[in-house]
PyMOL Python script that loads the backbone (N, CA, C, O; Angstrom):
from pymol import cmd

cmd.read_pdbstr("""\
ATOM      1  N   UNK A   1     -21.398 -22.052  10.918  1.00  0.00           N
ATOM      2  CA  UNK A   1     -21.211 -20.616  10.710  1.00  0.00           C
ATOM      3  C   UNK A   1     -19.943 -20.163  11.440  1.00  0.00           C
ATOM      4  O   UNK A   1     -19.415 -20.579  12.471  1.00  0.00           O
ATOM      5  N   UNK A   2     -19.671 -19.346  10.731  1.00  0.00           N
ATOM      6  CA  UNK A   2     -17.788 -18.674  11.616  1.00  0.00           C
ATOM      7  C   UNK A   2     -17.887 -17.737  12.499  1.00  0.00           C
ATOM      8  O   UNK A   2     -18.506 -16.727  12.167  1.00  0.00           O
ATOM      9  N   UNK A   3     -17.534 -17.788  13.318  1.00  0.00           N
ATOM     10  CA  UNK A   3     -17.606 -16.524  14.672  1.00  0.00           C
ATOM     11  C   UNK A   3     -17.047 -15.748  14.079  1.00  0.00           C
ATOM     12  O   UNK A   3     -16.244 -16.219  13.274  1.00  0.00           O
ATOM     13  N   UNK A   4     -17.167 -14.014  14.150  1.00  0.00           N
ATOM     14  CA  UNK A   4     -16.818 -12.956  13.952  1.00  0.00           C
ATOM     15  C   UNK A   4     -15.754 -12.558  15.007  1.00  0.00           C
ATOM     16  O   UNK A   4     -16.115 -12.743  16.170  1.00  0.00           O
ATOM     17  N   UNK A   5     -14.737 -12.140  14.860  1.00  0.00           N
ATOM     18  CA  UNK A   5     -14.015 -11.139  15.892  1.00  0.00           C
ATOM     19  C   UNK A   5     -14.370  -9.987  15.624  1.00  0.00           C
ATOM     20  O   UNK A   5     -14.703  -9.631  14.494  1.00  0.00           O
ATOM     21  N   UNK A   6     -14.350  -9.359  16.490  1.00  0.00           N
ATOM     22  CA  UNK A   6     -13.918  -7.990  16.556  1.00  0.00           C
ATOM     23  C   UNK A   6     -12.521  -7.207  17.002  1.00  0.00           C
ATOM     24  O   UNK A   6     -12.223  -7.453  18.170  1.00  0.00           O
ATOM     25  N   UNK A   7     -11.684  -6.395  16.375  1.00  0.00           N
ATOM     26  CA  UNK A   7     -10.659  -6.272  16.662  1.00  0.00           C
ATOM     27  C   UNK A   7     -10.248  -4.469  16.931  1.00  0.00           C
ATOM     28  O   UNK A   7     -10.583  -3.601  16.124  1.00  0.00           O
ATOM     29  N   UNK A   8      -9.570  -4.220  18.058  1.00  0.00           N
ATOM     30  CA  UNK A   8      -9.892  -2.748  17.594  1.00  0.00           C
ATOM     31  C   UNK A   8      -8.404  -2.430  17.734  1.00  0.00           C
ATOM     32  O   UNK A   8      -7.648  -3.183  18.349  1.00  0.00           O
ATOM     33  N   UNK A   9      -7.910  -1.054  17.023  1.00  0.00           N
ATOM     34  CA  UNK A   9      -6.653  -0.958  16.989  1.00  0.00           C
ATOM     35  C   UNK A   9      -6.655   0.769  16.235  1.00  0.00           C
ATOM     36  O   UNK A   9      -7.508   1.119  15.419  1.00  0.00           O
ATOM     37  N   UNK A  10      -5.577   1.625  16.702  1.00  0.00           N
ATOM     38  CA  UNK A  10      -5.739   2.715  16.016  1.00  0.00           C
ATOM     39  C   UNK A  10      -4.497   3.056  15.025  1.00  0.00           C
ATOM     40  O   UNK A  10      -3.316   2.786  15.244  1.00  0.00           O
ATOM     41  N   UNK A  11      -4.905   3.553  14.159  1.00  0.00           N
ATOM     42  CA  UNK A  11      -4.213   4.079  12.802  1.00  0.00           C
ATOM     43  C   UNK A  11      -4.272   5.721  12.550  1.00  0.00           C
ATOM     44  O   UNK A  11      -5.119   6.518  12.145  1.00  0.00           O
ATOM     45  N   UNK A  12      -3.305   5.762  12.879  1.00  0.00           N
ATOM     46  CA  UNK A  12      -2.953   7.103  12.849  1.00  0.00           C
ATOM     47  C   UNK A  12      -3.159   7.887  13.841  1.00  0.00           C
ATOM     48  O   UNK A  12      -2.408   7.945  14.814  1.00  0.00           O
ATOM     49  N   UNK A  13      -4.626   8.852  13.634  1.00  0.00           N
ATOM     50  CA  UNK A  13      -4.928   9.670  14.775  1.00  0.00           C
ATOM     51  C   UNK A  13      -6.575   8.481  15.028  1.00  0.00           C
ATOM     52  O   UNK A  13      -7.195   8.723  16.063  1.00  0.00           O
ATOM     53  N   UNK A  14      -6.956   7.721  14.427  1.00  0.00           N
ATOM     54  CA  UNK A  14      -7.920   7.211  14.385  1.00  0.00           C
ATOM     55  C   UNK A  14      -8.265   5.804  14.907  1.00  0.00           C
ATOM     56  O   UNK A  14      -7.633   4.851  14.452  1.00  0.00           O
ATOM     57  N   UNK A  15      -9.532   5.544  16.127  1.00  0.00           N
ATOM     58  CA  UNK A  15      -9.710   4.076  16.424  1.00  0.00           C
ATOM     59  C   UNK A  15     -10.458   3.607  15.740  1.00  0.00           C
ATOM     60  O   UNK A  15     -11.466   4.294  15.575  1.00  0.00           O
ATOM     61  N   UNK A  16     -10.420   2.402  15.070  1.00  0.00           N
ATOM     62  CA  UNK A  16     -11.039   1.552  14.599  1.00  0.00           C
ATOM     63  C   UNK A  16     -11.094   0.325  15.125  1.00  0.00           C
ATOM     64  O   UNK A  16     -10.122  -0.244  15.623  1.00  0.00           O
ATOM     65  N   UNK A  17     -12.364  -0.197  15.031  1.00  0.00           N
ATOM     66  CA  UNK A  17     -13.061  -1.490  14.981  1.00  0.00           C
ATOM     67  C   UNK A  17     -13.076  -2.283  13.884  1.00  0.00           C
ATOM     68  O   UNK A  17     -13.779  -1.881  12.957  1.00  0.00           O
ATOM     69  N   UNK A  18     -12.427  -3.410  13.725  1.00  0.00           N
ATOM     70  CA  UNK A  18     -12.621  -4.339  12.343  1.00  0.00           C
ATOM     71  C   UNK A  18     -13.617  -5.807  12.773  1.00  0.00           C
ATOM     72  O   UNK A  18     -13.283  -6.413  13.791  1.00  0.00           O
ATOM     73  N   UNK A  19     -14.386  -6.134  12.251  1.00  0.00           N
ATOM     74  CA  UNK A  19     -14.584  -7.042  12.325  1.00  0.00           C
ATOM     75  C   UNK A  19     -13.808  -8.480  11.296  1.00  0.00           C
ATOM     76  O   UNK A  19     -13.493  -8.370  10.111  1.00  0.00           O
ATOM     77  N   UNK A  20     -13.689  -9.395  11.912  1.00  0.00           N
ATOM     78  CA  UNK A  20     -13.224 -10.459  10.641  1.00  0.00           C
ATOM     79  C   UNK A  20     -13.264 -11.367  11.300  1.00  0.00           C
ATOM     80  O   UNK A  20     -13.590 -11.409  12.487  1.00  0.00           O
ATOM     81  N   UNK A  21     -12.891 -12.338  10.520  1.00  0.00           N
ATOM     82  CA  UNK A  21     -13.057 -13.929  10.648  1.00  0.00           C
ATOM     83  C   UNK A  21     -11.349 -14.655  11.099  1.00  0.00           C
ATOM     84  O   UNK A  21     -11.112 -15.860  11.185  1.00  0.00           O
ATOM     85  N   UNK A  22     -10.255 -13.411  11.352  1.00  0.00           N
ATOM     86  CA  UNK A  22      -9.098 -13.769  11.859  1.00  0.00           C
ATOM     87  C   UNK A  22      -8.937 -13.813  13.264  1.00  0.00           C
ATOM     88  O   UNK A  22      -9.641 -13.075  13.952  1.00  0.00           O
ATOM     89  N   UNK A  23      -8.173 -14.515  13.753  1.00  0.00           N
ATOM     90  CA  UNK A  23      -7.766 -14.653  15.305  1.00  0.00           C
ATOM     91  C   UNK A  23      -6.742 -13.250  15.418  1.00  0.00           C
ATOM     92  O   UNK A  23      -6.093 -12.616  14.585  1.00  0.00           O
ATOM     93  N   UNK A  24      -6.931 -13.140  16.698  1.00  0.00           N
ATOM     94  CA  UNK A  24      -5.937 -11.891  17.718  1.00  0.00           C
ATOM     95  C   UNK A  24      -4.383 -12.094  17.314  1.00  0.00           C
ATOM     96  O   UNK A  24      -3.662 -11.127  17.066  1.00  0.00           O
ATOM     97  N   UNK A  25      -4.022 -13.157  17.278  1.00  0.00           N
ATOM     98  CA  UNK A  25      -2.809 -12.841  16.789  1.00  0.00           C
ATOM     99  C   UNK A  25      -2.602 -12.470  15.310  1.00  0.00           C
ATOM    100  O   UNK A  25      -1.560 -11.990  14.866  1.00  0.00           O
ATOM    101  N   UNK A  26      -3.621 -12.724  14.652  1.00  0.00           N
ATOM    102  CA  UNK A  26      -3.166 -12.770  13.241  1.00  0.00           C
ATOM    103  C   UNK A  26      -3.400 -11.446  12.786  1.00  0.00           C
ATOM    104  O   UNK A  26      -2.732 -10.929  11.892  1.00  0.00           O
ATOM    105  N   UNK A  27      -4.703 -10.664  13.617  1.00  0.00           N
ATOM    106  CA  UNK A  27      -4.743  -9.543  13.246  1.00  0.00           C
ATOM    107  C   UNK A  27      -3.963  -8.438  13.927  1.00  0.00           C
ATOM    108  O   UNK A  27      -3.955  -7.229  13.696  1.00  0.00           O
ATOM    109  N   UNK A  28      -3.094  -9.395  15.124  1.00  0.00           N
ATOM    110  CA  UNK A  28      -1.726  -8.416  15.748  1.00  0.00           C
ATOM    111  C   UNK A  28      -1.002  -8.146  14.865  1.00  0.00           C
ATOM    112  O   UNK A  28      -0.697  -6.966  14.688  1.00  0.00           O
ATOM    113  N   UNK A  29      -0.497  -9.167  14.030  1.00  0.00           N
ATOM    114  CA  UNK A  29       0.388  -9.131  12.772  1.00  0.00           C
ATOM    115  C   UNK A  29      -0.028  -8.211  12.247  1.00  0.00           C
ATOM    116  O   UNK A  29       0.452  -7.136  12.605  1.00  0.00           O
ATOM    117  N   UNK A  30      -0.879  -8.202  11.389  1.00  0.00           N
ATOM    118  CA  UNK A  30      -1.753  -7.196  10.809  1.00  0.00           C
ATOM    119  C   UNK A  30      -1.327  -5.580  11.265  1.00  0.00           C
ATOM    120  O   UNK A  30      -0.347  -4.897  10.966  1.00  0.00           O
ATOM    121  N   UNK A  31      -2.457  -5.316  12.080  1.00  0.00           N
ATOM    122  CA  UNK A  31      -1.625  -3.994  12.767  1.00  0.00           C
ATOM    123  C   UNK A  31       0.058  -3.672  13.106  1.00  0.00           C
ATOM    124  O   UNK A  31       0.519  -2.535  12.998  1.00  0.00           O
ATOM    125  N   UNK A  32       0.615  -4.475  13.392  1.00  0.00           N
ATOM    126  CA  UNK A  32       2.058  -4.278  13.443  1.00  0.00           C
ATOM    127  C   UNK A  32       2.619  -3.834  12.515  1.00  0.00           C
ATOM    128  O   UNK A  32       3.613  -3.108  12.522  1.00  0.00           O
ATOM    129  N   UNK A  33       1.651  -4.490  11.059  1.00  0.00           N
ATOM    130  CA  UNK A  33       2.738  -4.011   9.851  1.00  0.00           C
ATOM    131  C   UNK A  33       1.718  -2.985   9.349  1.00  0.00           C
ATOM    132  O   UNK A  33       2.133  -2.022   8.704  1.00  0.00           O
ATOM    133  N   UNK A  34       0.549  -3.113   9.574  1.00  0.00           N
ATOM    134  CA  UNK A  34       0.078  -1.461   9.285  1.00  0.00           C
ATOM    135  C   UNK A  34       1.252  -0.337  10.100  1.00  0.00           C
ATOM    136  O   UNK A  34       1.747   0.690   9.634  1.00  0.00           O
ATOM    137  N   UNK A  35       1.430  -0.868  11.249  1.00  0.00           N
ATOM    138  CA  UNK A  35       2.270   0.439  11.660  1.00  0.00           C
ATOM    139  C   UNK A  35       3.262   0.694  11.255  1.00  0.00           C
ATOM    140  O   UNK A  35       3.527   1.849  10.924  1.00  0.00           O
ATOM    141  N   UNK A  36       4.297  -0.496  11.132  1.00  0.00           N
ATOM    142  CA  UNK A  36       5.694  -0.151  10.037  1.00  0.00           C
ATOM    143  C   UNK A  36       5.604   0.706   8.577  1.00  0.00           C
ATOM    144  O   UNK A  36       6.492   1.398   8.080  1.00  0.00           O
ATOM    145  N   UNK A  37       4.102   0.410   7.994  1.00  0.00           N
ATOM    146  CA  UNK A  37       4.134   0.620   6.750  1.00  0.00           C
ATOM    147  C   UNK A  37       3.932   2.564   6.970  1.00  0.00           C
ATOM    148  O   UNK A  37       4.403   3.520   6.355  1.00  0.00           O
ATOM    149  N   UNK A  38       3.129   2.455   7.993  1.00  0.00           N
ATOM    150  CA  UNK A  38       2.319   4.112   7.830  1.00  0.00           C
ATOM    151  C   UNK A  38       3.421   4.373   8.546  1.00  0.00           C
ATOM    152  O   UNK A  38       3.757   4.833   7.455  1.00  0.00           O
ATOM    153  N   UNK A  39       4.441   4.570   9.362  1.00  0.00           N
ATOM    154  CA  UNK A  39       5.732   4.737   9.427  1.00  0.00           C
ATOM    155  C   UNK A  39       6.631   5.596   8.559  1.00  0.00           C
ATOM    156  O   UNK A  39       7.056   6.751   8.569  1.00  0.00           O
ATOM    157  N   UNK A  40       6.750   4.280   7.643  1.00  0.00           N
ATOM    158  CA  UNK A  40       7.775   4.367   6.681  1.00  0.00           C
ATOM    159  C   UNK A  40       7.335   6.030   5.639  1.00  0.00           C
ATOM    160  O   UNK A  40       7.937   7.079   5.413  1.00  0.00           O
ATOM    161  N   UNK A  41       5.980   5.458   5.261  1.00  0.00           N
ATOM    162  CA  UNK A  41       5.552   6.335   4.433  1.00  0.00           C
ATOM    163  C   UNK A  41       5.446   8.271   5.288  1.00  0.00           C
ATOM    164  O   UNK A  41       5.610   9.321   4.667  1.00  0.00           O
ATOM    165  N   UNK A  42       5.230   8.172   6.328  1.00  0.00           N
ATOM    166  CA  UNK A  42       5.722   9.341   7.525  1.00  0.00           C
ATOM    167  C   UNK A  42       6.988   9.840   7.050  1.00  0.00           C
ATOM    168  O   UNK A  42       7.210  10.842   6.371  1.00  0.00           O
ATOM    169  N   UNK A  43       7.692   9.075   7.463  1.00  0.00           N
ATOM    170  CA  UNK A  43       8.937   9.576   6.914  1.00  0.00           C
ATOM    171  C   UNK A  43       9.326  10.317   5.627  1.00  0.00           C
ATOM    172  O   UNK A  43       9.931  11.379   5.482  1.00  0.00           O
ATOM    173  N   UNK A  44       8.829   9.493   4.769  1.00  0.00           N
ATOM    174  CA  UNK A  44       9.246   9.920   3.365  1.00  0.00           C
ATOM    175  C   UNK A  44       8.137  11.360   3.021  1.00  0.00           C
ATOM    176  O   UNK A  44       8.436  12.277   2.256  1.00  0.00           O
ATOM    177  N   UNK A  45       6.882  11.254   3.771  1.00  0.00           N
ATOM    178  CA  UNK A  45       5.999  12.170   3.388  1.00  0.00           C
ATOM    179  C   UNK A  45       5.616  12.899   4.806  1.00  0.00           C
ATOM    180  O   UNK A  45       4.512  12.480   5.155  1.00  0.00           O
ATOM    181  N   UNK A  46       6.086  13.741   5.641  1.00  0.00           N
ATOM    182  CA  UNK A  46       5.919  13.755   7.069  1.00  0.00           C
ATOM    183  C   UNK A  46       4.446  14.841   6.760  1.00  0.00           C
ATOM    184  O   UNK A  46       3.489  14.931   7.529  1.00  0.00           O
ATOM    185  N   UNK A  47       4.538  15.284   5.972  1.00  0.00           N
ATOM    186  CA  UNK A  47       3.176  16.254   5.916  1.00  0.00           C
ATOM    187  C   UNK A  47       1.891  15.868   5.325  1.00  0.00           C
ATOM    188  O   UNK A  47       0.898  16.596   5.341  1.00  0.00           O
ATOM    189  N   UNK A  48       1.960  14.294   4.623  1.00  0.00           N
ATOM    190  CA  UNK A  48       0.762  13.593   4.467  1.00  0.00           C
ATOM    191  C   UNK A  48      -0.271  13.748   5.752  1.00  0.00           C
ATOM    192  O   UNK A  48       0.082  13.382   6.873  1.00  0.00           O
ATOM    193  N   UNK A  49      -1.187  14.150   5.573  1.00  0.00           N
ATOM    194  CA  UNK A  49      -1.959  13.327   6.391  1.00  0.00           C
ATOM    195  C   UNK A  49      -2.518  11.440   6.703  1.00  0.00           C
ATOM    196  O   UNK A  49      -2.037  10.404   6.244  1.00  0.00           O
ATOM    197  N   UNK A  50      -3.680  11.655   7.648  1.00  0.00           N
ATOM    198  CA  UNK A  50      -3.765  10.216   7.564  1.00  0.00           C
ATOM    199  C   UNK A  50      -4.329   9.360   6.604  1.00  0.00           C
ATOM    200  O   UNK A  50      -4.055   8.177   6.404  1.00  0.00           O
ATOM    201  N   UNK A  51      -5.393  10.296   5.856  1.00  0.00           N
ATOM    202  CA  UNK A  51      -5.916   9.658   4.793  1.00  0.00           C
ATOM    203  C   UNK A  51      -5.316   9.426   3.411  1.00  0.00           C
ATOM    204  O   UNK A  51      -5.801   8.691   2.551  1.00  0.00           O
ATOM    205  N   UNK A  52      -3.886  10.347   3.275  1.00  0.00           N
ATOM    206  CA  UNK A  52      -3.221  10.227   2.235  1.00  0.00           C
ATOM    207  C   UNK A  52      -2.111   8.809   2.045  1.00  0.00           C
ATOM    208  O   UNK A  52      -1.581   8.059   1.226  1.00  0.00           O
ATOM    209  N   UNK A  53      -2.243   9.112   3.388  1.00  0.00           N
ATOM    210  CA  UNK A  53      -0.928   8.099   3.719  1.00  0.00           C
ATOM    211  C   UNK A  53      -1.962   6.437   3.917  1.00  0.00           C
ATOM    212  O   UNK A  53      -1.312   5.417   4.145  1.00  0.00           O
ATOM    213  N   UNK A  54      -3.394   6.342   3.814  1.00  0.00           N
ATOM    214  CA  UNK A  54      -3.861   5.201   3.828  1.00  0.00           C
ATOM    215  C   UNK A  54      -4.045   4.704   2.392  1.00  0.00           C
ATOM    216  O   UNK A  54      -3.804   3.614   1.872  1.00  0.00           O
ATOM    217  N   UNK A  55      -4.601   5.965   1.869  1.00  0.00           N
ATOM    218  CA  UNK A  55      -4.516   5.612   0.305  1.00  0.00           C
ATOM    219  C   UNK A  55      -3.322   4.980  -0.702  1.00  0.00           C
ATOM    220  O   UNK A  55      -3.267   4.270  -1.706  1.00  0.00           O
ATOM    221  N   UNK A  56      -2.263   5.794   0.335  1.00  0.00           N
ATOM    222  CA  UNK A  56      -1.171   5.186  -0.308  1.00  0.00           C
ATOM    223  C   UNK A  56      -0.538   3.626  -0.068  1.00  0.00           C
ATOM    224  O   UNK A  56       0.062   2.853  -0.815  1.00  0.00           O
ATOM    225  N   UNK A  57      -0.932   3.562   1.214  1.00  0.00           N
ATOM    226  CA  UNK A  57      -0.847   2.079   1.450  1.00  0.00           C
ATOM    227  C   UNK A  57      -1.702   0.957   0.966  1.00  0.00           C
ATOM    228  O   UNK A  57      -1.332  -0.214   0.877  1.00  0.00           O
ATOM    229  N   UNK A  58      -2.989   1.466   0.633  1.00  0.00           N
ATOM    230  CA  UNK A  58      -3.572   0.839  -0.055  1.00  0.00           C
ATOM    231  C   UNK A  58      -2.972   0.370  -1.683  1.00  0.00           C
ATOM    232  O   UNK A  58      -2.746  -0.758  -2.122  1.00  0.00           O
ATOM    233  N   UNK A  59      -2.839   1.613  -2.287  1.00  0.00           N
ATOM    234  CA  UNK A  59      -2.182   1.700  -3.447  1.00  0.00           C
ATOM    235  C   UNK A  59      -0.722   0.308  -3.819  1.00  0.00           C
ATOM    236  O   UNK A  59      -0.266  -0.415  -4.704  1.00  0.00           O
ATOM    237  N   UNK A  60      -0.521   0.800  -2.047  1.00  0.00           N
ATOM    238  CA  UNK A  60       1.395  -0.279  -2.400  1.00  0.00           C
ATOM    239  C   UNK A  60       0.779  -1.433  -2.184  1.00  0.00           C
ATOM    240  O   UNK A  60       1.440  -2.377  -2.615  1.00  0.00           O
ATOM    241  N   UNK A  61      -0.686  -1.870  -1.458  1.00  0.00           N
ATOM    242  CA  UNK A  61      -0.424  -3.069  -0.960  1.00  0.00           C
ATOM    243  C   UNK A  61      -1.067  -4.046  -2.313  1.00  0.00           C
ATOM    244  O   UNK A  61      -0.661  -5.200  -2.450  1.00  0.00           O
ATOM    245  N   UNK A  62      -2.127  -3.436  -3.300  1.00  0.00           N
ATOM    246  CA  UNK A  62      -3.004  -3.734  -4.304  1.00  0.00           C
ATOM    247  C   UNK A  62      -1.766  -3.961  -5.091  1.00  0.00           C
ATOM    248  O   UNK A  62      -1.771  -5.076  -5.613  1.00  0.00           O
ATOM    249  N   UNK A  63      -0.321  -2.997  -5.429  1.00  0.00           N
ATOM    250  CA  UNK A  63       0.277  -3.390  -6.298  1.00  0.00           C
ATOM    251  C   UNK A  63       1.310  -4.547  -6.419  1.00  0.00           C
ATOM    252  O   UNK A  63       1.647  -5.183  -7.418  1.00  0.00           O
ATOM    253  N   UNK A  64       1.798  -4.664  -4.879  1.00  0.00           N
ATOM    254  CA  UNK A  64       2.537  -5.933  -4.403  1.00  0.00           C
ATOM    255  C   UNK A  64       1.242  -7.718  -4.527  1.00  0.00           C
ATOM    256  O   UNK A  64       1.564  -8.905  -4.480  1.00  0.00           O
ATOM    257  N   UNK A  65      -0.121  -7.080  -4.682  1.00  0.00           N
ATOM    258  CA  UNK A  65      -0.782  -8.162  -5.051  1.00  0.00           C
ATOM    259  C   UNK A  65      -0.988  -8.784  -6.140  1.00  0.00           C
ATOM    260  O   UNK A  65      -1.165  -9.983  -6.351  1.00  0.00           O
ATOM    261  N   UNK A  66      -0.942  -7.580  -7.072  1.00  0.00           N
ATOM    262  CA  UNK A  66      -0.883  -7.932  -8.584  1.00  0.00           C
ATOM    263  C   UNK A  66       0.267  -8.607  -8.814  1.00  0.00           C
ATOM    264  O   UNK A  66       0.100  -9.745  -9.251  1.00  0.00           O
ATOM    265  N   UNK A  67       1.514  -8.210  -8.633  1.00  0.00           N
ATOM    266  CA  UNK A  67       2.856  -8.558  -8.794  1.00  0.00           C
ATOM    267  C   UNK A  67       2.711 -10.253  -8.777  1.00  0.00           C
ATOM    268  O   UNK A  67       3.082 -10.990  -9.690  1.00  0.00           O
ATOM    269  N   UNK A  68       2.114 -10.655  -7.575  1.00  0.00           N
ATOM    270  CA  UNK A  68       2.136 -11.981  -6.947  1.00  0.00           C
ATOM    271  C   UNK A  68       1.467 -12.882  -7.621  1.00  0.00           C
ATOM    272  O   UNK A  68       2.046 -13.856  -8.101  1.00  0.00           O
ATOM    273  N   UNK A  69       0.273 -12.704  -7.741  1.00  0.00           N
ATOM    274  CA  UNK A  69      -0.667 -12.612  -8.606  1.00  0.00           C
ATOM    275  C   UNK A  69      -0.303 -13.350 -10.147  1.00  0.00           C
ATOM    276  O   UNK A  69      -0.842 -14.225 -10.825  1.00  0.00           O
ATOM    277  N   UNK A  70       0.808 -12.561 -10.277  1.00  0.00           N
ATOM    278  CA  UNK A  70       1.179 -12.264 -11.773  1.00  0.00           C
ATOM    279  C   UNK A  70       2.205 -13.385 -12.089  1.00  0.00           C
ATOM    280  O   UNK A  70       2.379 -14.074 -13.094  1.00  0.00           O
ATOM    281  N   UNK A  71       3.015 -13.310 -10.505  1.00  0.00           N
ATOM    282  CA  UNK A  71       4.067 -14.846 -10.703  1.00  0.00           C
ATOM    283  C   UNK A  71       3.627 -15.767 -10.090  1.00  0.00           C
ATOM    284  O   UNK A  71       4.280 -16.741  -9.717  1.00  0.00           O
ATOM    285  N   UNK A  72       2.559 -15.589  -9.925  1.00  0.00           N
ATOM    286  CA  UNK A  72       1.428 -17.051  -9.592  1.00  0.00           C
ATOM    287  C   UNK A  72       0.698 -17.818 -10.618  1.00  0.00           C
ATOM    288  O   UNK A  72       0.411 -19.014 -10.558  1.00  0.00           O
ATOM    289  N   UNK A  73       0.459 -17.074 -11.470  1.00  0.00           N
ATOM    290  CA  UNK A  73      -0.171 -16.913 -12.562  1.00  0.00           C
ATOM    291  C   UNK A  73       0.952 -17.780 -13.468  1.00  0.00           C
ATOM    292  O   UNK A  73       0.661 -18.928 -13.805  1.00  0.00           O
ATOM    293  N   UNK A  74       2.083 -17.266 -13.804  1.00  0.00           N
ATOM    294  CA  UNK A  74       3.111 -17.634 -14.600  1.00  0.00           C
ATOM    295  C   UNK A  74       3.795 -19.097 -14.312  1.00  0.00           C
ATOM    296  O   UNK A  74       4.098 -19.938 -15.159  1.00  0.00           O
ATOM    297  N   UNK A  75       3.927 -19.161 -13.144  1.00  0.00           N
ATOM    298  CA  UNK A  75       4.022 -20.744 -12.210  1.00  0.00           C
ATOM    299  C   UNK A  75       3.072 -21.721 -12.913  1.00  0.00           C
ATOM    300  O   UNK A  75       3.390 -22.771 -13.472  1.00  0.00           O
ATOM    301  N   UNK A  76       1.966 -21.237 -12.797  1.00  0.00           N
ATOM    302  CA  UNK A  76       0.489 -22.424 -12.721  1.00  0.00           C
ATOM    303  C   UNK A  76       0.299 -22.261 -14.267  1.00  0.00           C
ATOM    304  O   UNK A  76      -0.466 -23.147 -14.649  1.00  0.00           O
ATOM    305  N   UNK A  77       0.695 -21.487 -15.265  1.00  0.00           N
ATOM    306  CA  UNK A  77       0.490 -21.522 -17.011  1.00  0.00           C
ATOM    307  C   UNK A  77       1.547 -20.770 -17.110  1.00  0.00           C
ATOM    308  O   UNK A  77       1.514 -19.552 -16.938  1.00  0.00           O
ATOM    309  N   UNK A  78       2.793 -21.562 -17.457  1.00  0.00           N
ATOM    310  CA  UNK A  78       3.933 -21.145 -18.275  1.00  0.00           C
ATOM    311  C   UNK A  78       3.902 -20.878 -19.681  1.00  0.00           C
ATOM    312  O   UNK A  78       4.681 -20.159 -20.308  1.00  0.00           O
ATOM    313  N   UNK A  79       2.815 -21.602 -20.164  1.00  0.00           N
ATOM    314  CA  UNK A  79       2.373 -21.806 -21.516  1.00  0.00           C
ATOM    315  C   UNK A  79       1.727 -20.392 -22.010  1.00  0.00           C
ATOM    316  O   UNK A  79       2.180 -19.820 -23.002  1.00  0.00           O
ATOM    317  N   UNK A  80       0.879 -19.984 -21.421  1.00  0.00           N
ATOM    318  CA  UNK A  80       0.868 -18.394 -21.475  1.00  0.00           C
ATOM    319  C   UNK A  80       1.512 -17.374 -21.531  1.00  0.00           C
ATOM    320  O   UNK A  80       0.960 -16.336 -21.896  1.00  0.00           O
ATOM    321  N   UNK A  81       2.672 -17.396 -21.231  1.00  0.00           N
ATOM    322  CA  UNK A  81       3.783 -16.186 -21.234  1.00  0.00           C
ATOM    323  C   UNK A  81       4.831 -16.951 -22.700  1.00  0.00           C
ATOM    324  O   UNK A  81       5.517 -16.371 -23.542  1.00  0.00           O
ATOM    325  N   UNK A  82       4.658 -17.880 -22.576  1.00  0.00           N
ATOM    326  CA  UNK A  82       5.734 -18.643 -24.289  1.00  0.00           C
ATOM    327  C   UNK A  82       4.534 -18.043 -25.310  1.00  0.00           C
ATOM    328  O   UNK A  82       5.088 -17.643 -26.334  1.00  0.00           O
ATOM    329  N   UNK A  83       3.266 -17.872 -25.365  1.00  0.00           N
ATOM    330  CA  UNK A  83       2.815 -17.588 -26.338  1.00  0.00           C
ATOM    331  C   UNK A  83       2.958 -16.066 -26.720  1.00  0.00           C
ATOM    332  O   UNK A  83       2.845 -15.758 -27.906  1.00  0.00           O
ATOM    333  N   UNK A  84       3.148 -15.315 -25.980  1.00  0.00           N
ATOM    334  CA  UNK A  84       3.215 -14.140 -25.406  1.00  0.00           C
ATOM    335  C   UNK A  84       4.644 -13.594 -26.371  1.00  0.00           C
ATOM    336  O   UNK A  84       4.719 -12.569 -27.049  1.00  0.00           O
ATOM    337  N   UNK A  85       5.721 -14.679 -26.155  1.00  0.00           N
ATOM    338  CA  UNK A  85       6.744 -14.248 -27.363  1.00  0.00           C
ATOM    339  C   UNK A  85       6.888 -14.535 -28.310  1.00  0.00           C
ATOM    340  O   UNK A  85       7.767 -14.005 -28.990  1.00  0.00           O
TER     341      UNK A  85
END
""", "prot")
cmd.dss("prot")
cmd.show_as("cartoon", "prot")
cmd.util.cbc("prot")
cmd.orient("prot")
């Protein structure tokens, strides 16, 4: 069975507790680029709040997955996208 971490770290105005199955550094990473990202999006939107600005990161991060996804997909069945034209 896998040990659980617990990891706590705050986002935005908010602390949270995550549990997962990643090590401390990995979920340092993690938070680090949660913070660059909710950052960035600050900037561009300084009057978002926090929940707008999570949604939205959610939003960018689901669509940079598909993307990947998609040229992962195309890698592993090339044959699929030739039928396609």
């Amino acid at each position: 069975m896998t040990s659980k971490n617990r990891y706590k770290f705050t986002f935005g105005e908010k602390q949270l507790t995550l549990t997962t199955d990643k090590d401390n550094l990995f979920m340092e990473e993690v938070e680090r680029l949660a913070h660059e990202k909710y950052d960035t999006i600050k900037e561009k939107l300084p009057k978002a709040d926090d929940e707008t600005v999570a949604i939205l990161m959610a939003i960018n991060t689901l669509s940079k997955q598909l993307e990947r996804e998609m040229a992962w997909d195309e890698k592993e069945h090339p044959e699929a996208e030739e039928d396609k034209a």
